[in-house]
Phi, psi and omega in degrees: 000132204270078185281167157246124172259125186191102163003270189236095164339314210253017209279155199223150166096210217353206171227160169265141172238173181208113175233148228222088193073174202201144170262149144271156187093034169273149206270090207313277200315322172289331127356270187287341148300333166315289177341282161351279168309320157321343183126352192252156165294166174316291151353275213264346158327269165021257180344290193319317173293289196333263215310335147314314172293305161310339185098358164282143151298157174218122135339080197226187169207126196228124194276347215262333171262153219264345191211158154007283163308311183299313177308315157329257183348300241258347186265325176300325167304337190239001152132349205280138180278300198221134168237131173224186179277168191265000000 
């Protein structure tokens, strides 16, 4: 099951993502703050980690990065298995 997370419908910049599965020793807190920085409340930042966590994909949009590659790297580094484009 696919969640979707998004700021703003009408929202400009950033990237859509689809992540996908967790390493272990992924970093919950660092997650939702990513999450966070991006654009989302707390609340569904939350969510977003849970359902991950849980084994769902999650679907987002993170205003804070201008490309791709930053995005990957920077969720992968914090524990996210795949991150690809939506």
């Amino acid at each position: 099951m696919i969640r979707i997370y998004r700021r703003d419908a009408f929202a400009s910049g950033g990237v859509d993502l689809c992540l996908g599965g967790w390493k272990q020793g992924l970093n919950k807190v660092e997650m939702t703050r990513t999450l966070r920085a991006g654009g989302l409340g707390l609340s569904q930042a939350s969510q977003a980690t849970g359902q991950l966590l849980e084994g769902a994909d999650v679907r987002i949009h993170l205003s804070q990065f201008s490309s791709f590659e930053d995005a990957r790297k920077t969720l992968c580094r914090v524990g996210v298995e795949q991150v690809t484009q939506a």
